[in-house]
C-alpha positions as CSV (number, residue, x, y, z in Angstrom):
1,X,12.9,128.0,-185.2
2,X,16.1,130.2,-184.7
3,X,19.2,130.9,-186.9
4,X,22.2,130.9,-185.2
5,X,25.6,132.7,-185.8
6,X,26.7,129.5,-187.7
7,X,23.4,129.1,-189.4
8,X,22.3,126.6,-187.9
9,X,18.3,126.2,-187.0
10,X,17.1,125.8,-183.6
11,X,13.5,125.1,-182.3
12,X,12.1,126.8,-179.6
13,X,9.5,126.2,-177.4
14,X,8.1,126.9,-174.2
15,X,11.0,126.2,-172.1
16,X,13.8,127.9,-174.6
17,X,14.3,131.2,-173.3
18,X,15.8,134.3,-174.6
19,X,17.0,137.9,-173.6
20,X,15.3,140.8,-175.2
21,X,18.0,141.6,-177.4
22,X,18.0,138.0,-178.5
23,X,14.0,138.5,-179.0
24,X,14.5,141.5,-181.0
25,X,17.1,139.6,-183.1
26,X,14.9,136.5,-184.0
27,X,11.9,139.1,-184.8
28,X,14.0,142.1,-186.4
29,X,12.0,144.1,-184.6
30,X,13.5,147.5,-181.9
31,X,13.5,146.9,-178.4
32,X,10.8,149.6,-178.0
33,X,8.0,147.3,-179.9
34,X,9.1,144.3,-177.8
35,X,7.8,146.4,-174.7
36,X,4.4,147.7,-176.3
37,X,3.8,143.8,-176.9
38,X,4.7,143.4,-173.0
39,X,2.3,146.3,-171.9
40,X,-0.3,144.9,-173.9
41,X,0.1,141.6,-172.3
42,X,0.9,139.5,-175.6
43,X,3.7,138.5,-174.7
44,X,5.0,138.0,-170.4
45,X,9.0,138.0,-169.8
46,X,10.1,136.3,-166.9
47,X,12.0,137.5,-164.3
48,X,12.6,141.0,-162.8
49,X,12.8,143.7,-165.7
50,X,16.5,144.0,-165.8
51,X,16.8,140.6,-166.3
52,X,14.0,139.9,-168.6
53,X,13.4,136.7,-170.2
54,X,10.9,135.5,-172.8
55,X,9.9,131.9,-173.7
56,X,10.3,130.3,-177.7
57,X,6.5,130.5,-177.9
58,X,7.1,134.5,-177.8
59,X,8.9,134.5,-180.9
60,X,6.2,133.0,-182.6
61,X,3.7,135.5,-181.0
62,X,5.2,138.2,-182.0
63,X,5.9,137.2,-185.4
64,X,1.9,136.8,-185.8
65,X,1.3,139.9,-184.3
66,X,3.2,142.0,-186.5
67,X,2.1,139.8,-189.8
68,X,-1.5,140.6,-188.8
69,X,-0.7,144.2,-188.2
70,X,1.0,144.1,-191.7
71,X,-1.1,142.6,-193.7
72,X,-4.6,143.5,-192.3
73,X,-3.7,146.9,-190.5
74,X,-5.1,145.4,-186.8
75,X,-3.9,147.7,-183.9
76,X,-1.9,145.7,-181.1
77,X,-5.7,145.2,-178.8
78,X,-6.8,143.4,-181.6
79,X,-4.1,141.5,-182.4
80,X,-4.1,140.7,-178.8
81,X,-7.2,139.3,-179.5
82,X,-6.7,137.8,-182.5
83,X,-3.6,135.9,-181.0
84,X,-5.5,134.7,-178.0
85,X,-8.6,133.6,-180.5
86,X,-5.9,131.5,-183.0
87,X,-4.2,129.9,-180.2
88,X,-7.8,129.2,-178.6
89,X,-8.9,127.5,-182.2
90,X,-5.3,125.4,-182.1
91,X,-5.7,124.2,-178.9
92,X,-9.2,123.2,-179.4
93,X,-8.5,121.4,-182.7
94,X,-5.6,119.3,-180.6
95,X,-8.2,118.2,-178.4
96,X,-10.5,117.2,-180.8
97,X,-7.5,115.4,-182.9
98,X,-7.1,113.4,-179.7
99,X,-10.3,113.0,-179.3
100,X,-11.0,111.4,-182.5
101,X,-8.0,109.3,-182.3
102,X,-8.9,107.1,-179.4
């Protein structure tokens, strides 16, 4: 979810998409930390460079990365990790919810 100018909330997802000033907005994070998330592979804007576009689903990976990095001190190769390992778990619990709902 997203503030916008009139307060309003809106969702995000996979096929939102954002520039990377709008990214660094919904995170309150510089430009520059945006791109160490990008050369780490966290996150993966679309399009050429110049033109840059990131999905919803990065605002919420960034978000975690940078509570994990706050809270427990993890560098940005393990919170690469972590990230993938957590998304791993909620996918995997999904499937079993379906799973045991047939």
């Amino acid at each position: 979810m997203q503030q916008n100018q009139n307060g309003d909330i809106t969702i995000l997802d996979e096929d939102s998409e954002l520039t990377l000033k709008e990214l660094c907005r919904a995170c309150g994070i510089p430009a520059e930390q945006i791109l160490a998330l990008v050369e780490e592979g966290i996150i993966e804007p679309r399009g050429p460079q110049a033109h840059w576009r990131f999905s919803g689903i990065c605002v919420r990976r960034v978000r975690r990365v940078y509570h994990l990095r706050r809270d427990l001190g993890v560098n940005l190769a393990g919170a690469a990790l972590a990230i993938e390992l957590l998304e791993e778990i909620e996918q995997l619990r999904a499937r079993l919810a379906r799973l045991e709902h047939k």
